[in-house]
N, C-alpha and C positions, 0 to 999 in steps of 0.2 A: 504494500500500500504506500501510497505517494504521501511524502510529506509536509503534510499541507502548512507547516511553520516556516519551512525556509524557504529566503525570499532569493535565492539563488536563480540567476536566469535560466532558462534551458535553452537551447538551440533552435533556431524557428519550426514553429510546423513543416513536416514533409510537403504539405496543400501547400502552404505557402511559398515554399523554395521552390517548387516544381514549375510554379504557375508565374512567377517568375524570374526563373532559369528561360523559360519559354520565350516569355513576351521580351528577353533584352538579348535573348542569342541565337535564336529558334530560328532560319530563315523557311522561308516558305517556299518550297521549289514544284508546288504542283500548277502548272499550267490551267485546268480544268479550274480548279479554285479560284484563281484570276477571273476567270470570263464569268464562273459562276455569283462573285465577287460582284462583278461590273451588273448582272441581273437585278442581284440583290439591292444594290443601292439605288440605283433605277427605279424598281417597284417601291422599294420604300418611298420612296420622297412622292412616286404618283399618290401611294396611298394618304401619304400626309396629305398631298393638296383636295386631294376630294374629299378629307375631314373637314376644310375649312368651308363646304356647302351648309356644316349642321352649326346650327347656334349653341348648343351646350361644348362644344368641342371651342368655337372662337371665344367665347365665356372667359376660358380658363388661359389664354395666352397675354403678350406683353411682358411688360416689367412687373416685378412683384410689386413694385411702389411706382404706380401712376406717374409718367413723365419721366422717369428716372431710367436715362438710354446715356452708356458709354459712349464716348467715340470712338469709330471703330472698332465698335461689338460684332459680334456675330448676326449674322444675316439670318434671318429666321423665312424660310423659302414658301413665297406665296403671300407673303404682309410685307410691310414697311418696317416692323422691327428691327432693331437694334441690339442687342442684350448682351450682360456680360455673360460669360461661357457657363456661368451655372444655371441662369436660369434659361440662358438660351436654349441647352441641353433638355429640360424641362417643357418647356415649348413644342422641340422639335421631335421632342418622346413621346407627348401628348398625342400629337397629330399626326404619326407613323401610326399608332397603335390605338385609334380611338375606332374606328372601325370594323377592328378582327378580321383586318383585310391585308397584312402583313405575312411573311414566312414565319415558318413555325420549325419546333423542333420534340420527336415524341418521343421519352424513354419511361426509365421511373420516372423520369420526374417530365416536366413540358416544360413549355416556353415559346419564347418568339425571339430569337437573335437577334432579328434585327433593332428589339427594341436597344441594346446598345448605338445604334446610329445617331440617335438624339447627341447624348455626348460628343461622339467620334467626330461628327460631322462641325459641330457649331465650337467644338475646340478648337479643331484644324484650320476652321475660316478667321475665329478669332485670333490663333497663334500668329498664324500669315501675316495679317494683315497687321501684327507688331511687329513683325519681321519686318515687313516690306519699308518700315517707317524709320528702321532703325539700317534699313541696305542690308539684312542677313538674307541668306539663300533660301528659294520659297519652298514650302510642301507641296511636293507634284501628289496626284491620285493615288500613284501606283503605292506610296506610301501609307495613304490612306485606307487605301481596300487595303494593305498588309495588316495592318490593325482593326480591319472590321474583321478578315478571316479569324485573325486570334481572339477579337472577342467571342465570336461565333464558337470558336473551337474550347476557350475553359468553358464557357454557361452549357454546351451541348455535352461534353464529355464529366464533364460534373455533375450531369441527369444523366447518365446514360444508371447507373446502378444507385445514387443521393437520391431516395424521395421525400422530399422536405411536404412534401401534400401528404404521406402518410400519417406527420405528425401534427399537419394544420396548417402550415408555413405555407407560405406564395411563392413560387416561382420566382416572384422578380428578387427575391434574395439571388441570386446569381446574375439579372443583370445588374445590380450594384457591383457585385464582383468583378465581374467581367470587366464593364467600364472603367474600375478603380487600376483595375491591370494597367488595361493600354494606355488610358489616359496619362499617369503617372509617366508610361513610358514615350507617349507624346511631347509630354512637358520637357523631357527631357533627362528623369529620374534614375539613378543608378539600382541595383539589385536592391540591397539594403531599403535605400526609400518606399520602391517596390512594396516590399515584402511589408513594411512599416505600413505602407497605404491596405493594404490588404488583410490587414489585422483588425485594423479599425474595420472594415468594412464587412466582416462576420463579426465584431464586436456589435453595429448596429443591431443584431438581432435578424428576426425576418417580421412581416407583418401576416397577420390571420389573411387565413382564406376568406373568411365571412363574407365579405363584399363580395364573393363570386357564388355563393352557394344561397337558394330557396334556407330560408325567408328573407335572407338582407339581401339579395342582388343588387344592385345598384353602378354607377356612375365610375368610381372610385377606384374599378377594375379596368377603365380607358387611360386611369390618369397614373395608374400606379409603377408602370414602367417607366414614366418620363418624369417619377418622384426616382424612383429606381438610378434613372443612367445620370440625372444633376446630382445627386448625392456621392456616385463615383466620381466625377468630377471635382465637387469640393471636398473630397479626401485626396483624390488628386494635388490639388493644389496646397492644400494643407502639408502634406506629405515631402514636396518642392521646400518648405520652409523649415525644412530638417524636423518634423516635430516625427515626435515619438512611438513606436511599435510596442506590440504584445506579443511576443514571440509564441507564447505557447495559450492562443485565442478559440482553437479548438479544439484544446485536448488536455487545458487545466483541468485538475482534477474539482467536482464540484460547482467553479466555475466557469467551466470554458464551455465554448456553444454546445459541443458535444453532449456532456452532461446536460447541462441544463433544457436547451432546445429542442434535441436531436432524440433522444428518449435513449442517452448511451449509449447509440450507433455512431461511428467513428464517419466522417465523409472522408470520404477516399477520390483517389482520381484513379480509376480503373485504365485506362492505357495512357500512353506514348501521347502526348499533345502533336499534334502535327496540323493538317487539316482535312481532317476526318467529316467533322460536323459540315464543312462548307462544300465538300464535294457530297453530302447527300442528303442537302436541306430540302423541306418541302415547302413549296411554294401554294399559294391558295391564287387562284385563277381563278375559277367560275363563278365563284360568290363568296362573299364574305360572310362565313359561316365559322364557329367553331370549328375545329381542322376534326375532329373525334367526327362530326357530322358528314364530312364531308361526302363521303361516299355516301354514306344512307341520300342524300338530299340527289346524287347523281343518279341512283336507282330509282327516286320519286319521283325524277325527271322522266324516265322511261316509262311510267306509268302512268302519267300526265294523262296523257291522250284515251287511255284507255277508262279514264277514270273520271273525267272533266263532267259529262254527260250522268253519271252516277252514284253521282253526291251523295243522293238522299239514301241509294242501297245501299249502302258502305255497312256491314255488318260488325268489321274487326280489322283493324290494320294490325300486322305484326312486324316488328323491326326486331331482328336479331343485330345485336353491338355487342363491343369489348368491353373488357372489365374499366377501362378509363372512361368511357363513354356513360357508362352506367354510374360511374362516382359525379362524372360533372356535371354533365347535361341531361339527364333522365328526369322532366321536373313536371309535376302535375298543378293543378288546380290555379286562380288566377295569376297572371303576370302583370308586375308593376308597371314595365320602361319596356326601352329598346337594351338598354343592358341586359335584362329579366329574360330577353326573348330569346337573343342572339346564342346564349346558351341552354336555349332549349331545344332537347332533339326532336320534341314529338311537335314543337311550334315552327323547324324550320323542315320539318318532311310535309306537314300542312301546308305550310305554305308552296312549293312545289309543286305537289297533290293536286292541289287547286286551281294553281294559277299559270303552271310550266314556270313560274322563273325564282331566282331568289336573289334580291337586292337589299341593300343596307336603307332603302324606303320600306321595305317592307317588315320592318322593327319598329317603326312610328306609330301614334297613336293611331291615326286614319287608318291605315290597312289594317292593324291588330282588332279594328271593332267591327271588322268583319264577323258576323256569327258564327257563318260555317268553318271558321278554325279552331275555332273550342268546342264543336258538336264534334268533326274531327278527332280532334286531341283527345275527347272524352272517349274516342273508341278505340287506339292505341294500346297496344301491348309492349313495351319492352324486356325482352331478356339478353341476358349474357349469353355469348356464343364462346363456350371455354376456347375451339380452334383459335378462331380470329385472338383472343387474348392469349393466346401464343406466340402467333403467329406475329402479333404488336411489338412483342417482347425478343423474337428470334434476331439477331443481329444481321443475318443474312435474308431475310423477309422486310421486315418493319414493314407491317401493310399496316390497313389504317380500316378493315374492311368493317361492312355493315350490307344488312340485307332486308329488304323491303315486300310485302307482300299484301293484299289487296282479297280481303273477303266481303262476299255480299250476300244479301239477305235471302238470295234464292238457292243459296248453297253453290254457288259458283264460286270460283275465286282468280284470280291474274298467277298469272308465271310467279316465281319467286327469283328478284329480282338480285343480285349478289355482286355488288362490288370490293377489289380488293384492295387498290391501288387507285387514290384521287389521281387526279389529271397532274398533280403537281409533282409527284413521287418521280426519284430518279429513274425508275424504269418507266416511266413515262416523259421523260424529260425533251426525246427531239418535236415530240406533242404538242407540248406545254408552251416549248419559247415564241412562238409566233401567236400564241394566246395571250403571252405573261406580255408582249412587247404589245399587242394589240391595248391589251387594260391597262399598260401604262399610257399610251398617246388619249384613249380616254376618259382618264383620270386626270392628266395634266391639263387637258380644254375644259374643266370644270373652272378653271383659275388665271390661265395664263394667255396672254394674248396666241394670237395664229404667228408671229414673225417668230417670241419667243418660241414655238414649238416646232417651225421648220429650223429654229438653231439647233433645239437639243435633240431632234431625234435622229440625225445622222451619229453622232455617239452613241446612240443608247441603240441602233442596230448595228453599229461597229464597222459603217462606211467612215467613220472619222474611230481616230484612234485616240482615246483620254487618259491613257497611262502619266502621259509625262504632261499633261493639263495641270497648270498652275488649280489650287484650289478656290483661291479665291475668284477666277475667273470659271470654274464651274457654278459656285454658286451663284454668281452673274446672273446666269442663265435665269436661275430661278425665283430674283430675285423683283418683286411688284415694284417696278419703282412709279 
């Protein structure tokens, strides 16, 4: 037994040296990561700009204090803002990930990687642009997406076997992590500060799930990764000012996250950091759905037609899902919001069901008070399909599957409809890109002028080449003046 009187340091966490060891030595020699990389950021930032159509999404941006803009802050892409890099980070976290229309990433545990870009992005335009003032040499892209792949890679490989959901914790406890990594190493941080930044940042704790789970759903789960990626940020910076680390923040005895959070389980990094997670993220294309949904909602789609004409027969829908689908999104009786809805499985196969399509309108009050989607809803069965939660789980599968079926009152019933693999999963991946490049051009004409959008989309289908694109002149591009 450890003893818990002396005040003796110990040597940092293995979590902590590892992650890094990575982010200040690690280089990145996958090719595919790169292009996958250049996808990634792309979609992000469309998905940001078609957040700023919803009023509860522009609500929450600007400066934390009214009027209160640096000069030469960070560009916040789609407004006139200005911000400093924390709250800019904030911002641009919010409106990546305010829609559930982002990449994702499924093990024990989930996530959305990219909600790291917030930080990554509004650091790097802010660093620049004190560079540029002071004649230092600029950050090109390619440095950029280096640092989105590694945040991608600790938050993905740190769920791949950590389920911080098993003990009630959120998800975006890793992208704090994540962010507090690279950023630190943006700023310019050696190992040491690294590791010091990264203590603090499992010292914060994690926050409850509550906000995502029937009875409190709510709002709180749009904003919680762009509370998540500015908190890396200003441990970031903190960290630059030499201040101080917990060497031993998950594995004191008593105190340290482990005990106390973790219910005793040790988090581990189960392999080799490399980039693993970036070459086989999923992408959400068709609809902004919960990613656990996704397939169930592509099989609904299939049954659209057959089913559009007999509504009123509808005797029993059955959806076979995975055991993660069944924890998150399995949700009965009224829905408050468009938060409440978007993770409900039986509200977003309804909606399908009904209508062929599924849009992030179709979460708002008006559609939701359609009748027949809770006459629907009311006749739904979900269960666990143990294969498919295998199959979730197999590191050579990770399907994502769900299966739909269609009974009616005259004892007829529809095929049973079974997808394995969303449109966005690597084995579906040469599918996807002319889908995923279609819903970014979009998503950006929700916000940005016609001249801005013949500038960016020769980069973003890679007849123009953005590696060695100054960054500040990317976000040029997307910047409302």
């Amino acid at each position: 037994m450890a003893d818990l009187r002396s005040a003796k340091r110990p040597a940092p966490d293995t979590v902590l040296t590892a992650i890094a060891d990575y982010v200040a030595d690690q280089p990145i020699i996958s090719d595919e990561a790169y292009q996958t990389a250049k996808y990634c950021l792309f979609d992000s930032l469309g998905c940001a700009l078609l957040a700023l159509q919803y009023p509860a999404c522009r609500k929450l941006l600007g400066p934390i204090v009214p009027g209160a803009s640096p000069p030469q802050g960070a560009r916040i892409p789609g407004t006139q803002y200005e911000l400093d890099p924390v709250q800019g980070a904030f911002n641009l976290g919010v409106m990546i990930r305010w829609l559930d229309y982002n990449d994702t990433w499924l093990a024990a545990e989930w996530g959305h990687p990219s909600d790291n870009m917030g930080g990554i992005l509004t650091l790097a335009d802010y660093l620049n642009r004190q560079r540029k003032a002071q004649n230092s040499s600029a950050i090109k892209l390619v440095d950029v997406l280096t640092a989105i792949i590694k945040a991608y890679e600790i938050q993905g490989v740190l769920a791949l076997e950590n389920s911080f959901n098993g003990v009630g914790l959120d998800h975006v406890i890793l992208v704090r992590v994540a962010t507090t990594a690279v950023a630190t190493a943006m700023l310019g941080g050696n190992k040491q500060q690294i590791i010091n930044a990264l203590s603090n940042a499992w010292l914060d704790g994690g926050a409850l799930r509550t906000y995502r789970h029937a009875p409190n759903t709510g709002s709180r789960k749009s904003w919680a990764a762009g509370d998540a990626t500015s908190r890396g940020v200003r441990l970031a910076l903190m960290a630059l000012t030499d201040e101080m680390g917990y060497p031993s923040a998950l594995t004191a005895p008593h105190w340290g996250f482990n005990d106390v959070l973790f219910a005793g389980n040790h988090v581990s990094i189960p392999q080799s950091l490399s980039s693993y997670v970036m070459d086989n993220i999923l992408f959400k294309i068709a609809f902004p759905a919960e990613f656990h949904a996704q397939t169930a909602v592509e099989a609904a789609l299939v049954l659209h037609k057959q089913l559009k004409d007999r509504l009123a027969e509808v005797d029993k829908v059955m959806i076979d899902t995975q055991q993660a689908g069944m924890r998150i999104i399995d949700k009965t009786g009224p829905l408050q919001n468009p938060a409440d809805r978007d993770h409900c499985l039986q509200y977003m196969v309804a909606i399908a069901l009904i209508f062929g399509r599924l849009t992030a309108d179709d979460y708002e009050d008006d559609i939701a008070r359609e009748p027949r989607i809770d006459q629907l809803r009311n006749k739904m069965q979900v269960q666990e399909n143990i294969q498919y939660s295998r199959d979730y789980l197999d590191p050579k599968q990770r399907s994502i599957a769900n299966a739909v079926q269609v009974f009616f009152s005259d004892g007829s019933q529809t095929e049973r409809i079974e997808v394995k693999y969303p449109v966005g999963h690597r084995t579906r991946r040469a599918e996807a890109i002319p889908l995923l490049l279609s819903k970014f051009e979009k998503n950006i004409s929700t916000t940005l002028t016609a001249q801005q959008i013949d500038t960016i989309m020769p980069y973003a289908i890679g007849d123009k080449e953005i590696d060695q694109l100054d960054i500040n002149d990317f976000m040029d591009m997307f910047w409302k003046t």
